[in-house]
Structure formats: structure tokens, C-alpha cells
C-alpha positions in Angstrom: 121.1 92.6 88.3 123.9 89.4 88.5 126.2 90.1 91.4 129.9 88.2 89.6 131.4 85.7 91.4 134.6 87.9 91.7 132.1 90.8 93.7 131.1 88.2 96.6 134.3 87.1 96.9 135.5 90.6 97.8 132.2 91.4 99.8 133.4 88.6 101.5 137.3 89.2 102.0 135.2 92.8 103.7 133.4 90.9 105.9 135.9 88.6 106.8 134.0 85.2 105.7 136.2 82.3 104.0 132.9 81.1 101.7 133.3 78.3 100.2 132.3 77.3 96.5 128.7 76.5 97.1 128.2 79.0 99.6 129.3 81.7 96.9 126.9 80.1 94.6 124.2 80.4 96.8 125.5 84.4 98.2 125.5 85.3 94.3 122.3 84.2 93.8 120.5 85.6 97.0 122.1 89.1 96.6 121.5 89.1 92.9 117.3 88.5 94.7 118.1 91.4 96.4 119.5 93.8 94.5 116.4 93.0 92.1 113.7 93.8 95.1 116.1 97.0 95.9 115.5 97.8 92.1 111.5 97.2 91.9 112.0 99.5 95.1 113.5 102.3 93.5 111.0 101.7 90.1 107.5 102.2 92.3 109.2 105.3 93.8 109.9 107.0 91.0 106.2 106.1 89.7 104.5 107.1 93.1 106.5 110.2 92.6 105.8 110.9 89.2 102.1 110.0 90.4 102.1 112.5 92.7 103.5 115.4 91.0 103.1 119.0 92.5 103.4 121.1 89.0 100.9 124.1 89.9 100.5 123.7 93.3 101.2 126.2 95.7 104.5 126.2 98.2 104.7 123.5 100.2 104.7 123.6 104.1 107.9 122.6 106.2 108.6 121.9 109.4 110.4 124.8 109.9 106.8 127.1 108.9 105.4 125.6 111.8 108.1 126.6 114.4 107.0 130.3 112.9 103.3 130.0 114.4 102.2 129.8 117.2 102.1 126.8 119.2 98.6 125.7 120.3 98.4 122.9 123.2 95.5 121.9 124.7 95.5 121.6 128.7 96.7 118.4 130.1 93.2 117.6 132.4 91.9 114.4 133.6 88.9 113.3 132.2 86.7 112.2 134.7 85.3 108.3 134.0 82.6 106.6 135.4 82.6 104.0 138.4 81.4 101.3 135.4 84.4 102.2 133.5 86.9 101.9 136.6 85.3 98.8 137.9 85.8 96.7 134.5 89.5 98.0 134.2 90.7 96.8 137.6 88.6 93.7 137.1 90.6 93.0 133.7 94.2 93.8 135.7 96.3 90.7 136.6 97.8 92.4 139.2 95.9 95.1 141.3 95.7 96.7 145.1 93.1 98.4 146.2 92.2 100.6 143.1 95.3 100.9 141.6 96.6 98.8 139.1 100.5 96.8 139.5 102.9 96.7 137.2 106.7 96.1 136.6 109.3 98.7 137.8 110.7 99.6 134.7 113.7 101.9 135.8 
């Protein structure tokens, strides 16, 4: 698709920009490119969806069907690791005190 001269000269009055000649040359051109990638875009959608059709499949699930059951979490625990395992992580950490790794404040 050819974006007109006349288009990114109002796409530009929009935005504010004075272009000049050459740089609405070159704005025509790279949103023509774009518009083109935005098409190929909307062409492998359509194929992926047409791919992918559901015809004779049973309802699908939403989010909303899961709010319905019940929620299952598993317990928050600490996993005990062995000394080995400890060891090579505060070996690895730039910054460390006694065994506890240092890091930036972040609030």
C-alpha cells in the first residue's frame, strides 16, 4: 500500500513536523514499508487462524471457568539444599557476608 504525498503531509501537520521535500520522500516510502509488514501481519493471522479452526470441537475454556473451580496452591516450603549447593552459590556472588549474599536496595 502507497501512502500519497498529501497523507504524510497531514500525518505531519498532526505531529507537528515541518518535513521538508526529501524527508517526505523518504516518510512515504518508509511508511508505505510499513504498512506493507502490518499487511503480511494481518495475512499470516488470518492463515494461522484459518489453520487452526475449531469446527467440531467442544466449548472452549475461559478464564472466567477457572475462577468457578477450585483453587489449588501448593504450600510455599523451603526446599532444603545441600552444603555443596550453598557453597558454589556464595562462591559465585560478587558481593557476599557471611552466608548471605549482597545486593542493591532496590526501594
Amino acid at each position: 500500500m502507497a501512502i500519497s504525498k498529501q497523507e504524510v503531509e497531514k500525518i505531519a501537520k498532526l505531529a507537528r513536523l515541518r518535513l521538508t521535500d526529501q524527508e517526505i520522500e523518504k516518510m512515504q516510502k518508509d511508511l508505505s514499508e510499513i504498512l506493507g509488514y502490518f499487511n503480511l501481519l494481518k495475512e499470516a493471522k488470518s492463515r494461522s487462524e484459518a489453520a487452526a479452526s475449531t469446527t467440531g470441537m467442544e466449548g472452549k475454556a475461559t478464564v472466567s471457568d477457572f475462577d468457578k473451580k477450585e483453587k489449588v496452591l501448593r504450600k510455599d516450603e523451603a526446599r532444603p539444599q545441600p552444603d555443596s549447593v550453598v557453597e558454589n552459590l556464595l562462591k559465585a556472588a560478587p558481593d557476599k557476608k557471611e552466608k548471605y549474599i549482597r545486593v542493591k536496595a532496590i526501594l
